[in-house]
C-alpha positions in Angstrom: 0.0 0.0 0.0 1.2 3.6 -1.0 0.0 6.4 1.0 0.0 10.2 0.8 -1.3 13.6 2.1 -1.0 12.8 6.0 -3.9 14.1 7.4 -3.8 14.8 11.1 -7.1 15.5 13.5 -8.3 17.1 16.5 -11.2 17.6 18.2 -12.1 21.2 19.4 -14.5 22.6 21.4 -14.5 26.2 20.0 -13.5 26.0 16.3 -12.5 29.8 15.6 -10.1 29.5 18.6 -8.5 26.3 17.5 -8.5 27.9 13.7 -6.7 30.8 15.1 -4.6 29.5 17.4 -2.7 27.1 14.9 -2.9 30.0 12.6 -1.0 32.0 14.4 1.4 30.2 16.6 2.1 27.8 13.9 1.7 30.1 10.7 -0.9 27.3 9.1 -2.6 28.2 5.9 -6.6 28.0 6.4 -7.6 26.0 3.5 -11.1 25.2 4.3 -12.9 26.7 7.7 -16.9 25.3 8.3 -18.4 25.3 11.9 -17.7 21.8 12.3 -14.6 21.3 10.0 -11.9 23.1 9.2 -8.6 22.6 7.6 -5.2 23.7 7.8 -1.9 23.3 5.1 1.4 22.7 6.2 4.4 21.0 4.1 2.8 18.0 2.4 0.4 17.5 5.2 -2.9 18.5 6.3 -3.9 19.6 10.1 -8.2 18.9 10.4 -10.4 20.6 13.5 -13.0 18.5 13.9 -16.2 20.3 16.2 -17.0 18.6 19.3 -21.0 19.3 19.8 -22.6 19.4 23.0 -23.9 15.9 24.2 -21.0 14.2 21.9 -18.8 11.7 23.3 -15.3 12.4 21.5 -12.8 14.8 23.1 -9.7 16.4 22.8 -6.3 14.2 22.7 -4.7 13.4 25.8 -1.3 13.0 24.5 0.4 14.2 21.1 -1.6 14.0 18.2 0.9 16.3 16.8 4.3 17.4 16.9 6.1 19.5 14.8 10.1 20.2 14.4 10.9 23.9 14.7 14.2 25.3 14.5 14.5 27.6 18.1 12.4 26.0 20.6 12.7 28.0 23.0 11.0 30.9 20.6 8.2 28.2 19.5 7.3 27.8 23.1 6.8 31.4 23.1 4.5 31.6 20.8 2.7 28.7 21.7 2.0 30.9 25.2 1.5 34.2 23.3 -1.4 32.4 21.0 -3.2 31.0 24.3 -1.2 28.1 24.7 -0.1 26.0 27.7 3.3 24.7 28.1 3.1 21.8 30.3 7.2 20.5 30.1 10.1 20.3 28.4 12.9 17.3 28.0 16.5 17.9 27.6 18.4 15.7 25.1 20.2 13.0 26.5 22.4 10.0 25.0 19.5 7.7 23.6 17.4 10.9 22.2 19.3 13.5 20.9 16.2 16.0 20.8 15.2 19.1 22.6 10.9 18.6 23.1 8.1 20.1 25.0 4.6 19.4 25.6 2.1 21.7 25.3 -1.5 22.1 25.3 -3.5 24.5 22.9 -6.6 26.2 23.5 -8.9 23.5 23.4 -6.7 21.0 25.8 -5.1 18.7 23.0 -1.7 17.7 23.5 1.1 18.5 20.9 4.6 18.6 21.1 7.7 20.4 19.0 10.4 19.1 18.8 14.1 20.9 18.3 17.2 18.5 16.9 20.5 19.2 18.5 22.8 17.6 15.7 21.4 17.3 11.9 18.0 16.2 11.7 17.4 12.8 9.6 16.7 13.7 6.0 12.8 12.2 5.7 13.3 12.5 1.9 15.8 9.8 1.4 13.5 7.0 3.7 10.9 5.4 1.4 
């Protein structure tokens, strides 16, 4: 099986918060914005806000859904927080992981995580 166009999705509880939010911190094109559903471009992949309506039994992800490699993370975090984000810790790189990552929660309580690589990052492009 071949796959393609990685779409990721979260649930929200207020959609034009969760629109904005990864609009802003994030600099995510809006390619499609309903009440309900909403989407947002980034590389080759696709970020989907999904509506959660009163009485519904879904929810908002625990733990990462969705992590994404930034080049300062200590400047990412910052806009995380500045866009209504919550930073809930951060892990040092060590021997076995050679990564600099936080967690953080955005405005609607779903985890996500960024991720900063201390030496070169694996080139993606030359796995198949």
């Amino acid at each position: 099986m071949k796959t393609r166009d990685p779409l990721f999705i979260l649930y929200v509880h207020d959609m034009d918060r969760a629109l904005k939010f990864y609009r802003d911190a994030f600099d995510l094109k809006i390619v499609q914005h309903t009440p309900g559903w909403s989407m947002l471009r980034f590389g080759g992949a696709t970020l989907a806000l999904h509506m959660i309506f009163p009485g519904s039994k879904e929810s908002t992800c625990a733990h990462a859904g969705i992590n994404f490699q930034v080049d300062d993370l200590d400047s990412a975090i910052e806009e995380v927080l500045a866009s209504g984000g919550e930073h809930t810790a951060t892990r040092e790189p060590d021997e076995f992981v050679p990564v600099r990552m936080c967690e953080l929660r955005d405005t609607e309580g779903n985890a996500i995580e960024l991720r900063q690589f201390v030496g070169p990052p694996p080139d993606l492009a030359k796995i198949e």
